[in-house]
TITOR-432390 format. One record per residue (C-alpha): residue number from 1; residue in three letters; x, y, z. Coordinates in steps of 0.001 Angstrom, whole numbers, plus 500000, padded with zeros to 6 digits. Layout:
REM residues N
BAKE  num  residu      px      py      pz
BAKE  NUM     ALA       X       Y       Z
...
REM end
This chain:
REM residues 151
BAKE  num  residu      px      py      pz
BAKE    1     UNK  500000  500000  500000
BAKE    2     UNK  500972  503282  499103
BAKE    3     UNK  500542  505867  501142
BAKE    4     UNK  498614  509088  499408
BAKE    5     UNK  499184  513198  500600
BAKE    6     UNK  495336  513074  500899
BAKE    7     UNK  495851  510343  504072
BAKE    8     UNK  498756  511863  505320
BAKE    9     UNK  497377  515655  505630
BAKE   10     UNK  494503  513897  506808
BAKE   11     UNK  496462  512165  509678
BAKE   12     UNK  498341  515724  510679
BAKE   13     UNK  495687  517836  511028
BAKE   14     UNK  494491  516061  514038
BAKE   15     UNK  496741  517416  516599
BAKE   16     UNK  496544  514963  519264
BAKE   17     UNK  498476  511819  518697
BAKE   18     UNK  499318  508632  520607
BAKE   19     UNK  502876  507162  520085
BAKE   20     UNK  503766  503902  520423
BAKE   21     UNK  507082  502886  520744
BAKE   22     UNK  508402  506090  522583
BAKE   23     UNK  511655  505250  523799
BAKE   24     UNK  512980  506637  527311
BAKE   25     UNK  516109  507533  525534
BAKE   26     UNK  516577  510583  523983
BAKE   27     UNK  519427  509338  521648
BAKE   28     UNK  516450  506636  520176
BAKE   29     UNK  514367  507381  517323
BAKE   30     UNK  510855  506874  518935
BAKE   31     UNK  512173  509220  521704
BAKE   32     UNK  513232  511796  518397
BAKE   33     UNK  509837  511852  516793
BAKE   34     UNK  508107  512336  520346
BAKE   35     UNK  510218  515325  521145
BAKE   36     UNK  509805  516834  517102
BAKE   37     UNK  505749  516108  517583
BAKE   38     UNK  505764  518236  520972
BAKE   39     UNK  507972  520957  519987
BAKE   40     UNK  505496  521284  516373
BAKE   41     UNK  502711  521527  518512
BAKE   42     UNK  501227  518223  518907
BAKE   43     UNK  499253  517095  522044
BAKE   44     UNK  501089  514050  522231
BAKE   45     UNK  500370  510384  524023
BAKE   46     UNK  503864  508323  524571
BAKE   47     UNK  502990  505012  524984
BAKE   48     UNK  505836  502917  526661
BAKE   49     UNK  504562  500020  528638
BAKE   50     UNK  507853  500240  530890
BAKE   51     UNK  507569  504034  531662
BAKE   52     UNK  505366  506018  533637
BAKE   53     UNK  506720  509173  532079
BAKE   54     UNK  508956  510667  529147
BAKE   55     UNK  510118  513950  528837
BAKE   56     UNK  507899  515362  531649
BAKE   57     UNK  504849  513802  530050
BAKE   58     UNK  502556  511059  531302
BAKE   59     UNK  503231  507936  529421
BAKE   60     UNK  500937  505422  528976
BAKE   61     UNK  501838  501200  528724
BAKE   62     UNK  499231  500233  526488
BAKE   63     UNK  497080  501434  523785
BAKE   64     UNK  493777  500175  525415
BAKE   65     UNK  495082  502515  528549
BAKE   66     UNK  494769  505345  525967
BAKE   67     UNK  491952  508210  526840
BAKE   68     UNK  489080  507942  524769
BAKE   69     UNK  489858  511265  523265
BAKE   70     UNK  492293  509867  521353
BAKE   71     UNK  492307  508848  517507
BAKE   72     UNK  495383  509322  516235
BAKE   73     UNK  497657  506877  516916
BAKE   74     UNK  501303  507027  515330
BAKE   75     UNK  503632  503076  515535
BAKE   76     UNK  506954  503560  515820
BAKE   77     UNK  507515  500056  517389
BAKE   78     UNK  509467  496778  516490
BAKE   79     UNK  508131  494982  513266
BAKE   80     UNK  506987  492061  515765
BAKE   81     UNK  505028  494313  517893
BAKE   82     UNK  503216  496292  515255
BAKE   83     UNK  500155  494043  515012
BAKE   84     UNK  499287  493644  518190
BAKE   85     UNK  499139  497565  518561
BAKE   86     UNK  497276  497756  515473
BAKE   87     UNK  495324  495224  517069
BAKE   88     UNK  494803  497156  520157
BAKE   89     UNK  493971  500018  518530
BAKE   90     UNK  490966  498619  516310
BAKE   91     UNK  489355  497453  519798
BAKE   92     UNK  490355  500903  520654
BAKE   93     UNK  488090  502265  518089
BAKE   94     UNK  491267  504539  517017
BAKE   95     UNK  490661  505592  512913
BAKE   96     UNK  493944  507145  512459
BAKE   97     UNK  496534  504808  512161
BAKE   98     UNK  500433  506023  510843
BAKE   99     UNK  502957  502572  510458
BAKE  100     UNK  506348  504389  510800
BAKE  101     UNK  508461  502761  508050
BAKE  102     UNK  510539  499987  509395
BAKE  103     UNK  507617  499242  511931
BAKE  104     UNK  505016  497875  509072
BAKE  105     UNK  504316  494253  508483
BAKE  106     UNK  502230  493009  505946
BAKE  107     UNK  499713  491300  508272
BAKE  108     UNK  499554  494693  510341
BAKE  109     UNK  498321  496931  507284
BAKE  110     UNK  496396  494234  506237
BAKE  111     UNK  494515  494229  509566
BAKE  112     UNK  494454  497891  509764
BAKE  113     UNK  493176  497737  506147
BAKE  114     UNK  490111  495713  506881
BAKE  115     UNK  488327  498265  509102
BAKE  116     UNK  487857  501871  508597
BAKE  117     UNK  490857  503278  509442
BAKE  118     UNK  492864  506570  507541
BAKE  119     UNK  496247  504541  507289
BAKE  120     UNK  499694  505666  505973
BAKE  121     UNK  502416  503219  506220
BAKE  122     UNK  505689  503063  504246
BAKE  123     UNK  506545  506718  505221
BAKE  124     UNK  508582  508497  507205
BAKE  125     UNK  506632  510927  509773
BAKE  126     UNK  509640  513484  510394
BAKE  127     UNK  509483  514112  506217
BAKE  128     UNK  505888  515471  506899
BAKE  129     UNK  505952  517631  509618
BAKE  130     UNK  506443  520972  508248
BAKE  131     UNK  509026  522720  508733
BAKE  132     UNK  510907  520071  507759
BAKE  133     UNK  514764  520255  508691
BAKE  134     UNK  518233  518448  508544
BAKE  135     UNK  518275  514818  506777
BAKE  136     UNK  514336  514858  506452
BAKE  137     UNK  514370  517781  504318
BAKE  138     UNK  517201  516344  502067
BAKE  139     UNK  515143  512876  501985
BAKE  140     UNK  511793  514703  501301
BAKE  141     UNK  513642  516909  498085
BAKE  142     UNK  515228  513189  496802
BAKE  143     UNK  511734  511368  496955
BAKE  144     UNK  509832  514541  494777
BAKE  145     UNK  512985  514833  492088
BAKE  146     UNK  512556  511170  491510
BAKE  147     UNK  508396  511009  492082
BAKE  148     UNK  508448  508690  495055
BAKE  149     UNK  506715  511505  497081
BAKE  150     UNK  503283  511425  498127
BAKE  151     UNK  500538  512448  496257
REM end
Protein backbone atom coordinates (compact mmCIF):
# COMPACT_ATOMS: atom_id res chain seq x y z
CA UNK A 1 0.00 0.00 0.00
CA UNK A 2 0.97 3.28 -0.90
CA UNK A 3 0.54 5.87 1.14
CA UNK A 4 -1.39 9.09 -0.59
CA UNK A 5 -0.82 13.20 0.60
CA UNK A 6 -4.66 13.07 0.90
CA UNK A 7 -4.15 10.34 4.07
CA UNK A 8 -1.24 11.86 5.32
CA UNK A 9 -2.62 15.66 5.63
CA UNK A 10 -5.50 13.90 6.81
CA UNK A 11 -3.54 12.17 9.68
CA UNK A 12 -1.66 15.72 10.68
CA UNK A 13 -4.31 17.84 11.03
CA UNK A 14 -5.51 16.06 14.04
CA UNK A 15 -3.26 17.42 16.60
CA UNK A 16 -3.46 14.96 19.26
CA UNK A 17 -1.52 11.82 18.70
CA UNK A 18 -0.68 8.63 20.61
CA UNK A 19 2.88 7.16 20.09
CA UNK A 20 3.77 3.90 20.42
CA UNK A 21 7.08 2.89 20.74
CA UNK A 22 8.40 6.09 22.58
CA UNK A 23 11.66 5.25 23.80
CA UNK A 24 12.98 6.64 27.31
CA UNK A 25 16.11 7.53 25.53
CA UNK A 26 16.58 10.58 23.98
CA UNK A 27 19.43 9.34 21.65
CA UNK A 28 16.45 6.64 20.18
CA UNK A 29 14.37 7.38 17.32
CA UNK A 30 10.86 6.87 18.94
CA UNK A 31 12.17 9.22 21.70
CA UNK A 32 13.23 11.80 18.40
CA UNK A 33 9.84 11.85 16.79
CA UNK A 34 8.11 12.34 20.35
CA UNK A 35 10.22 15.33 21.14
CA UNK A 36 9.80 16.83 17.10
CA UNK A 37 5.75 16.11 17.58
CA UNK A 38 5.76 18.24 20.97
CA UNK A 39 7.97 20.96 19.99
CA UNK A 40 5.50 21.28 16.37
CA UNK A 41 2.71 21.53 18.51
CA UNK A 42 1.23 18.22 18.91
CA UNK A 43 -0.75 17.09 22.04
CA UNK A 44 1.09 14.05 22.23
CA UNK A 45 0.37 10.38 24.02
CA UNK A 46 3.86 8.32 24.57
CA UNK A 47 2.99 5.01 24.98
CA UNK A 48 5.84 2.92 26.66
CA UNK A 49 4.56 0.02 28.64
CA UNK A 50 7.85 0.24 30.89
CA UNK A 51 7.57 4.03 31.66
CA UNK A 52 5.37 6.02 33.64
CA UNK A 53 6.72 9.17 32.08
CA UNK A 54 8.96 10.67 29.15
CA UNK A 55 10.12 13.95 28.84
CA UNK A 56 7.90 15.36 31.65
CA UNK A 57 4.85 13.80 30.05
CA UNK A 58 2.56 11.06 31.30
CA UNK A 59 3.23 7.94 29.42
CA UNK A 60 0.94 5.42 28.98
CA UNK A 61 1.84 1.20 28.72
CA UNK A 62 -0.77 0.23 26.49
CA UNK A 63 -2.92 1.43 23.78
CA UNK A 64 -6.22 0.17 25.41
CA UNK A 65 -4.92 2.51 28.55
CA UNK A 66 -5.23 5.34 25.97
CA UNK A 67 -8.05 8.21 26.84
CA UNK A 68 -10.92 7.94 24.77
CA UNK A 69 -10.14 11.27 23.26
CA UNK A 70 -7.71 9.87 21.35
CA UNK A 71 -7.69 8.85 17.51
CA UNK A 72 -4.62 9.32 16.24
CA UNK A 73 -2.34 6.88 16.92
CA UNK A 74 1.30 7.03 15.33
CA UNK A 75 3.63 3.08 15.54
CA UNK A 76 6.95 3.56 15.82
CA UNK A 77 7.51 0.06 17.39
CA UNK A 78 9.47 -3.22 16.49
CA UNK A 79 8.13 -5.02 13.27
CA UNK A 80 6.99 -7.94 15.77
CA UNK A 81 5.03 -5.69 17.89
CA UNK A 82 3.22 -3.71 15.26
CA UNK A 83 0.16 -5.96 15.01
CA UNK A 84 -0.71 -6.36 18.19
CA UNK A 85 -0.86 -2.44 18.56
CA UNK A 86 -2.72 -2.24 15.47
CA UNK A 87 -4.68 -4.78 17.07
CA UNK A 88 -5.20 -2.84 20.16
CA UNK A 89 -6.03 0.02 18.53
CA UNK A 90 -9.03 -1.38 16.31
CA UNK A 91 -10.65 -2.55 19.80
CA UNK A 92 -9.65 0.90 20.65
CA UNK A 93 -11.91 2.27 18.09
CA UNK A 94 -8.73 4.54 17.02
CA UNK A 95 -9.34 5.59 12.91
CA UNK A 96 -6.06 7.14 12.46
CA UNK A 97 -3.47 4.81 12.16
CA UNK A 98 0.43 6.02 10.84
CA UNK A 99 2.96 2.57 10.46
CA UNK A 100 6.35 4.39 10.80
CA UNK A 101 8.46 2.76 8.05
CA UNK A 102 10.54 -0.01 9.40
CA UNK A 103 7.62 -0.76 11.93
CA UNK A 104 5.02 -2.12 9.07
CA UNK A 105 4.32 -5.75 8.48
CA UNK A 106 2.23 -6.99 5.95
CA UNK A 107 -0.29 -8.70 8.27
CA UNK A 108 -0.45 -5.31 10.34
CA UNK A 109 -1.68 -3.07 7.28
CA UNK A 110 -3.60 -5.77 6.24
CA UNK A 111 -5.49 -5.77 9.57
CA UNK A 112 -5.55 -2.11 9.76
CA UNK A 113 -6.82 -2.26 6.15
CA UNK A 114 -9.89 -4.29 6.88
CA UNK A 115 -11.67 -1.73 9.10
CA UNK A 116 -12.14 1.87 8.60
CA UNK A 117 -9.14 3.28 9.44
CA UNK A 118 -7.14 6.57 7.54
CA UNK A 119 -3.75 4.54 7.29
CA UNK A 120 -0.31 5.67 5.97
CA UNK A 121 2.42 3.22 6.22
CA UNK A 122 5.69 3.06 4.25
CA UNK A 123 6.54 6.72 5.22
CA UNK A 124 8.58 8.50 7.20
CA UNK A 125 6.63 10.93 9.77
CA UNK A 126 9.64 13.48 10.39
CA UNK A 127 9.48 14.11 6.22
CA UNK A 128 5.89 15.47 6.90
CA UNK A 129 5.95 17.63 9.62
CA UNK A 130 6.44 20.97 8.25
CA UNK A 131 9.03 22.72 8.73
CA UNK A 132 10.91 20.07 7.76
CA UNK A 133 14.76 20.26 8.69
CA UNK A 134 18.23 18.45 8.54
CA UNK A 135 18.27 14.82 6.78
CA UNK A 136 14.34 14.86 6.45
CA UNK A 137 14.37 17.78 4.32
CA UNK A 138 17.20 16.34 2.07
CA UNK A 139 15.14 12.88 1.98
CA UNK A 140 11.79 14.70 1.30
CA UNK A 141 13.64 16.91 -1.92
CA UNK A 142 15.23 13.19 -3.20
CA UNK A 143 11.73 11.37 -3.04
CA UNK A 144 9.83 14.54 -5.22
CA UNK A 145 12.99 14.83 -7.91
CA UNK A 146 12.56 11.17 -8.49
CA UNK A 147 8.40 11.01 -7.92
CA UNK A 148 8.45 8.69 -4.94
CA UNK A 149 6.72 11.51 -2.92
CA UNK A 150 3.28 11.43 -1.87
CA UNK A 151 0.54 12.45 -3.74
Amino acid sequence: MKATKAAIDSFLAIRRVAVAGVSRDPKKFGHLVFKQLKEKGFEVYPINPESDQIGGVQCFHSVSALPLNVHSLLIITPKKQTKSVVTEAVAKGIDNIWIQQMSDTPEAIELAMSHPINLVTGECILMHLDPVTGIHKFHRTVKKLFGLYPR
